[in-house]
FILUMLO-741001 format. One record per residue (C-alpha): residue in one letter; x, y, z. Coordinates in nm, 2 decimals. Example, Ala and Ser with C-alpha at 12.3 -4.5 7.8 and 13.67 -1.06 7.14 Angstrom:
<recs>
<rec><vodren>A</vodren><X>1.23</X><Y>-0.45</Y><Z>0.78</Z></rec>
<rec><vodren>S</vodren><X>1.37</X><Y>-0.11</Y><Z>0.71</Z></rec>
</recs>
This chain:
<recs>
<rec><vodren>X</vodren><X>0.82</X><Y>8.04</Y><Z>-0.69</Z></rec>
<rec><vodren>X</vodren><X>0.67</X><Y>8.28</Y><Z>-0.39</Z></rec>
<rec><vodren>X</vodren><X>0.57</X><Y>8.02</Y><Z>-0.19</Z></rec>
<rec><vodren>X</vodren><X>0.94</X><Y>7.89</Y><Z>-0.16</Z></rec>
<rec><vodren>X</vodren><X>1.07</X><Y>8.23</Y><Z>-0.07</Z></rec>
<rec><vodren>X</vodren><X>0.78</X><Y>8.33</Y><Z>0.15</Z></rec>
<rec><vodren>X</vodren><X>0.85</X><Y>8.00</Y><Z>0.36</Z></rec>
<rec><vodren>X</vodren><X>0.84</X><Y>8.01</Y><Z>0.75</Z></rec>
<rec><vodren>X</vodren><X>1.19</X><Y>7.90</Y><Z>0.93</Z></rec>
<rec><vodren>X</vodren><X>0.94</X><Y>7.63</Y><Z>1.14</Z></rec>
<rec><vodren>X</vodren><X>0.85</X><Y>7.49</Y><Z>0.80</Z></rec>
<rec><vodren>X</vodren><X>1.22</X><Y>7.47</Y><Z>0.64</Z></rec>
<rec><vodren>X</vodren><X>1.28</X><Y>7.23</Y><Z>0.97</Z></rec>
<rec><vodren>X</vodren><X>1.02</X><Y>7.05</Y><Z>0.89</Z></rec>
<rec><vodren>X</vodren><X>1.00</X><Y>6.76</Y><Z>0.61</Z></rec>
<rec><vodren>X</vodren><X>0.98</X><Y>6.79</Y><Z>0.26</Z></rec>
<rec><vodren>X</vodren><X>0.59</X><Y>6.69</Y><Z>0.21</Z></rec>
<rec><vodren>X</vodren><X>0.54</X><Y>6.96</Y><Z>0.52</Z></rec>
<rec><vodren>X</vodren><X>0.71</X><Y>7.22</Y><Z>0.30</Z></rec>
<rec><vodren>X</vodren><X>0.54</X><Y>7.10</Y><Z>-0.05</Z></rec>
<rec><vodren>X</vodren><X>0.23</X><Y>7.15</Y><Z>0.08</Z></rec>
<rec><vodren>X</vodren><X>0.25</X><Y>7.48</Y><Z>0.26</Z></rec>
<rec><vodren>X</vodren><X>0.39</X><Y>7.62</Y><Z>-0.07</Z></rec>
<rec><vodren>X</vodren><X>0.12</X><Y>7.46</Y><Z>-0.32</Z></rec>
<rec><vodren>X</vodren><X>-0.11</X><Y>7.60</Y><Z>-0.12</Z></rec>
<rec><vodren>X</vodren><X>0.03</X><Y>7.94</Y><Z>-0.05</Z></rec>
<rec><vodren>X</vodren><X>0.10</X><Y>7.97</Y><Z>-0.43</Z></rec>
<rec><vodren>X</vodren><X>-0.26</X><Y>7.87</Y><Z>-0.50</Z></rec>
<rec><vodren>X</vodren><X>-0.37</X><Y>8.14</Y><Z>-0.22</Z></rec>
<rec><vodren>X</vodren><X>-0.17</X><Y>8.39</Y><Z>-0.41</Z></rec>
<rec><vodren>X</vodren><X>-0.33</X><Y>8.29</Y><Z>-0.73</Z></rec>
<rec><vodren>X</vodren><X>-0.67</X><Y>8.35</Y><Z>-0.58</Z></rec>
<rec><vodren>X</vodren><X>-0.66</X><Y>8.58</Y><Z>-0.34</Z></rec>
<rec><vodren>X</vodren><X>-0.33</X><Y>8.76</Y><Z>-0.39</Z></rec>
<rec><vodren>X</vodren><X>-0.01</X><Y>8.78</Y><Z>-0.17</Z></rec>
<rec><vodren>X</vodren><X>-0.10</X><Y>8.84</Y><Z>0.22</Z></rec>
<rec><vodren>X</vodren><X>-0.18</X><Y>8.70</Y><Z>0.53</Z></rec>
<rec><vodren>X</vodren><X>-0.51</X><Y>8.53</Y><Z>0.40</Z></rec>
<rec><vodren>X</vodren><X>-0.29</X><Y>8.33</Y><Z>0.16</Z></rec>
<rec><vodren>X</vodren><X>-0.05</X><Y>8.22</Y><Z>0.46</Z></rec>
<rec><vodren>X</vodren><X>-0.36</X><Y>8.14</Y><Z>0.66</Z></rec>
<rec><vodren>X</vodren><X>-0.46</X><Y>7.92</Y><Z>0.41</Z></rec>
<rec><vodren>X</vodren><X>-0.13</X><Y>7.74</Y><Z>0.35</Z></rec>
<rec><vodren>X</vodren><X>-0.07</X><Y>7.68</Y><Z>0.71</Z></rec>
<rec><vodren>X</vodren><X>-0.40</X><Y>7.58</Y><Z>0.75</Z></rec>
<rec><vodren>X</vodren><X>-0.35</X><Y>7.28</Y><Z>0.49</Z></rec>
<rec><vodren>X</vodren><X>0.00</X><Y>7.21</Y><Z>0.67</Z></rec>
<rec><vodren>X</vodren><X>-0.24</X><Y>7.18</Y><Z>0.99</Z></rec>
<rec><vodren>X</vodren><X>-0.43</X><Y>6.91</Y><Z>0.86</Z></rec>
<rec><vodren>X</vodren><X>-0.17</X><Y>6.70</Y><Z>0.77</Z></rec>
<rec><vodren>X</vodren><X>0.09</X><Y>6.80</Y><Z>1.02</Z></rec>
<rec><vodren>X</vodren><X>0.15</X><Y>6.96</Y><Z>1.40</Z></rec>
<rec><vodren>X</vodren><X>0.38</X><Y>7.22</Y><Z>1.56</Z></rec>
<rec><vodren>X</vodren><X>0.66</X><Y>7.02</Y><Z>1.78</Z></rec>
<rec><vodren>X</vodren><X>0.91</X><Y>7.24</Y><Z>1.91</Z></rec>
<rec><vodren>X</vodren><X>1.08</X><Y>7.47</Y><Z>1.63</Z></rec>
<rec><vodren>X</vodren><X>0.95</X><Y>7.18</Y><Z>1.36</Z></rec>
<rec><vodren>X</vodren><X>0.63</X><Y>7.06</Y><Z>1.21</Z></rec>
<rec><vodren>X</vodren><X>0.59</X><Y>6.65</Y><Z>1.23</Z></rec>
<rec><vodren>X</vodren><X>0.32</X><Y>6.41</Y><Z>1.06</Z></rec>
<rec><vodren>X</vodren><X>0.05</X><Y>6.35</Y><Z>1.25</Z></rec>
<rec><vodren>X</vodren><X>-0.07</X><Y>6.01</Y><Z>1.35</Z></rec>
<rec><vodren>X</vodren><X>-0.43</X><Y>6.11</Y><Z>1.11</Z></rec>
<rec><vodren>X</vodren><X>-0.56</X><Y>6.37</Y><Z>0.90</Z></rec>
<rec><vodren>X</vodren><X>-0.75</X><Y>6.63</Y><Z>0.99</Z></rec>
<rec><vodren>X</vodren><X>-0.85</X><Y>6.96</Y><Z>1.15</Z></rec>
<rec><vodren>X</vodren><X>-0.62</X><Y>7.01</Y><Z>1.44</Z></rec>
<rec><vodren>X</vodren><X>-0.86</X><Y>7.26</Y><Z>1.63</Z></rec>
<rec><vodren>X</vodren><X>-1.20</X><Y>7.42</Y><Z>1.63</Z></rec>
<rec><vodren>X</vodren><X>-1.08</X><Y>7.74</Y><Z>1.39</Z></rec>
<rec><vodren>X</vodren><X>-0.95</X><Y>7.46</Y><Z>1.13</Z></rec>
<rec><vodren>X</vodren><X>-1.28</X><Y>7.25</Y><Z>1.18</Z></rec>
<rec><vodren>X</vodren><X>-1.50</X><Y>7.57</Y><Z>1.13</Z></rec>
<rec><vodren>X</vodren><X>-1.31</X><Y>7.70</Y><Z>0.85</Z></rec>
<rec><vodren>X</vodren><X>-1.38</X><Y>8.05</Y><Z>0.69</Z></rec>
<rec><vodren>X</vodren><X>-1.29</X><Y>8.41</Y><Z>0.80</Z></rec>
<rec><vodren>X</vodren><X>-1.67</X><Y>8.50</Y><Z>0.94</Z></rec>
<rec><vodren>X</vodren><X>-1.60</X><Y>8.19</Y><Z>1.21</Z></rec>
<rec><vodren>X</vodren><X>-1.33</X><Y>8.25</Y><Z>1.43</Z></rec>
<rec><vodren>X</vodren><X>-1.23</X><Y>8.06</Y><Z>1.74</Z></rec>
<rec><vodren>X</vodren><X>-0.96</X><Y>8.04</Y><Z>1.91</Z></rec>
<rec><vodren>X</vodren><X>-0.64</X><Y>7.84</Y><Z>1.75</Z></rec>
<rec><vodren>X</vodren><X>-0.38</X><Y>7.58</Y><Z>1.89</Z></rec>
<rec><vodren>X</vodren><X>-0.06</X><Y>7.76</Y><Z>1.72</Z></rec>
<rec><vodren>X</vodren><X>-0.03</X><Y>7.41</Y><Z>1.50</Z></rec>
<rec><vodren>X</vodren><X>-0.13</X><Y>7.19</Y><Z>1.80</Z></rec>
<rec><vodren>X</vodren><X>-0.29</X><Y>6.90</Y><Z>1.71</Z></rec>
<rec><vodren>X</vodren><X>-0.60</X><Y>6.99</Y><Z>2.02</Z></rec>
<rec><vodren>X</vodren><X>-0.77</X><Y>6.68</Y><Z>1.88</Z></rec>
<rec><vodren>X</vodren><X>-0.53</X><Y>6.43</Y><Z>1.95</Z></rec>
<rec><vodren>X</vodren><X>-0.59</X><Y>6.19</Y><Z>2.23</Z></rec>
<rec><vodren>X</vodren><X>-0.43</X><Y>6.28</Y><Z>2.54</Z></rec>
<rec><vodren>X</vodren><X>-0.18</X><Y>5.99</Y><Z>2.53</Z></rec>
<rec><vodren>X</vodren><X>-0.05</X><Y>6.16</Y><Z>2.23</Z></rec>
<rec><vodren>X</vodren><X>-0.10</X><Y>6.53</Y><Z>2.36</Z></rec>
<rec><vodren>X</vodren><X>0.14</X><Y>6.35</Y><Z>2.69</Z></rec>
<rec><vodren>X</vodren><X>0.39</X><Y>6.22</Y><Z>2.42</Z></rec>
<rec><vodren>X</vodren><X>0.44</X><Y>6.58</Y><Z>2.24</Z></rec>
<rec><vodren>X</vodren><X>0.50</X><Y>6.74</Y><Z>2.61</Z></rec>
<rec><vodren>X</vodren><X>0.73</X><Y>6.48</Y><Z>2.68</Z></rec>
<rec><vodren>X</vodren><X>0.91</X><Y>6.53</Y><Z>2.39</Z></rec>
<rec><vodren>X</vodren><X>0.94</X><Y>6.93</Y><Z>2.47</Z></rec>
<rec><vodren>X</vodren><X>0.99</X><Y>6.83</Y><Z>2.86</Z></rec>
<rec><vodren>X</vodren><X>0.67</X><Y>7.02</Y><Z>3.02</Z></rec>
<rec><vodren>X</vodren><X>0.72</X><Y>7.04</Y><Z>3.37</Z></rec>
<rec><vodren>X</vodren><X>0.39</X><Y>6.91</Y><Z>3.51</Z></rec>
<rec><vodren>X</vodren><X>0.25</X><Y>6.75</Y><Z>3.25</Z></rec>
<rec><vodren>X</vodren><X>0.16</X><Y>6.43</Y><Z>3.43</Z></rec>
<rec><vodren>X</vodren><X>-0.13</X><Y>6.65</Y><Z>3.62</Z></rec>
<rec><vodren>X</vodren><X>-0.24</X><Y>6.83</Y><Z>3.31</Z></rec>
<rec><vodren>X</vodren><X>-0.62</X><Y>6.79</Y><Z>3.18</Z></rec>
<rec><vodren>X</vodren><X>-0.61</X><Y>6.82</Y><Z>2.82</Z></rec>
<rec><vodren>X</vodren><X>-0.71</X><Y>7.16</Y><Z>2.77</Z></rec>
<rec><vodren>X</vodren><X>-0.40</X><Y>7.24</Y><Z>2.98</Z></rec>
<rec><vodren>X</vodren><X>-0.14</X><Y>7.00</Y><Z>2.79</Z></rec>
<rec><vodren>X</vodren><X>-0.27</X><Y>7.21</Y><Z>2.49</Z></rec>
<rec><vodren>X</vodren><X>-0.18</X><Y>7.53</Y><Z>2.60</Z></rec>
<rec><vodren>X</vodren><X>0.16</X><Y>7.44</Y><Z>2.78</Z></rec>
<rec><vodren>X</vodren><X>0.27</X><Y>7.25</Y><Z>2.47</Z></rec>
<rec><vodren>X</vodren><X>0.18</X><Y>7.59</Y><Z>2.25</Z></rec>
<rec><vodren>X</vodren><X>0.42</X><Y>7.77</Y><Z>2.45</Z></rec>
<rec><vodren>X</vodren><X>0.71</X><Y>7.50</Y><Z>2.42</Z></rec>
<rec><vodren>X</vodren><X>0.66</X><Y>7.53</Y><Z>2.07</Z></rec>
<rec><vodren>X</vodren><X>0.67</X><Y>7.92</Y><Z>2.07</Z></rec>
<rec><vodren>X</vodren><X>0.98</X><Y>7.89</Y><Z>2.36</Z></rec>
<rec><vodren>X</vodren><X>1.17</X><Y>7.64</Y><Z>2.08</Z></rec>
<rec><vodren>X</vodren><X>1.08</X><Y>7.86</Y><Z>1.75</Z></rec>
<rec><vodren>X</vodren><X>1.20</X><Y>8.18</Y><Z>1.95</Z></rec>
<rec><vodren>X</vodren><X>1.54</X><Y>7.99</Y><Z>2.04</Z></rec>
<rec><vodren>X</vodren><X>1.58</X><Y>7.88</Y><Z>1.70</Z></rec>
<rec><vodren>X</vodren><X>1.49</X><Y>8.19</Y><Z>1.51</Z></rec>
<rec><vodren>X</vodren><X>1.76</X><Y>8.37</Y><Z>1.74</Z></rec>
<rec><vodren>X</vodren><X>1.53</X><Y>8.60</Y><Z>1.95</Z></rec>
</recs>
């Protein structure tokens, strides 16, 4: 199945149902569009709804949904800027917990747009340590 070999290293961290859905959907994608980045866009964008970027891992979030504006716009003709598979929509409480977690210095003076970003790069700093580079 391409989807199980075309799997990201942050996704075979991640749990099972995280790694079922990014491959139904990628192999749907392929199906439909062909392999390529639009079909990787589209699975991670269905991992996205379900799931955010922690660290090197995806975990459940607390709801469904979009989890910034480029997932809530959808399509290729509307882009916005994306959260790297942080869930921008979460309350701040949570967006405190997740930096917590990944140990943000500062994060107890961050405004929301700003717990966003550093918690992007923690998740960048963890998936580069991981991956080795």
């Amino acid at each position: 199945m391409p989807g199980r070999e075309d799997l990201p290293s942050t996704l075979r961290r991640s749990p099972d149902k995280a790694q079922r859905t990014w491959e139904k959907t990628h192999d749907s994608a392929v199906e439909t569009y062909g392999e390529g980045e639009r079909s990787h866009r589209t699975a991670f964008a269905a991992v996205k709804h379900q799931f955010e970027k922690v660290g090197d891992h995806w975990e459940p979030k607390d709801h469904k949904g979009p989890s910034d504006q480029q997932a809530a716009g959808g399509g290729p003709e509307r882009r916005a800027p994306t959260a790297g598979g942080v869930d921008a929509n979460a309350t701040k409480d949570h967006l405190m917990s997740v930096a917590r977690k990944l140990d943000v210095p500062g994060r107890s003076s961050m405004t929301k747009p700003e717990l966003v970003t550093a918690i992007e790069k923690a998740n960048d700093r963890a998936t580069r340590k991981a991956r080795g580079d």
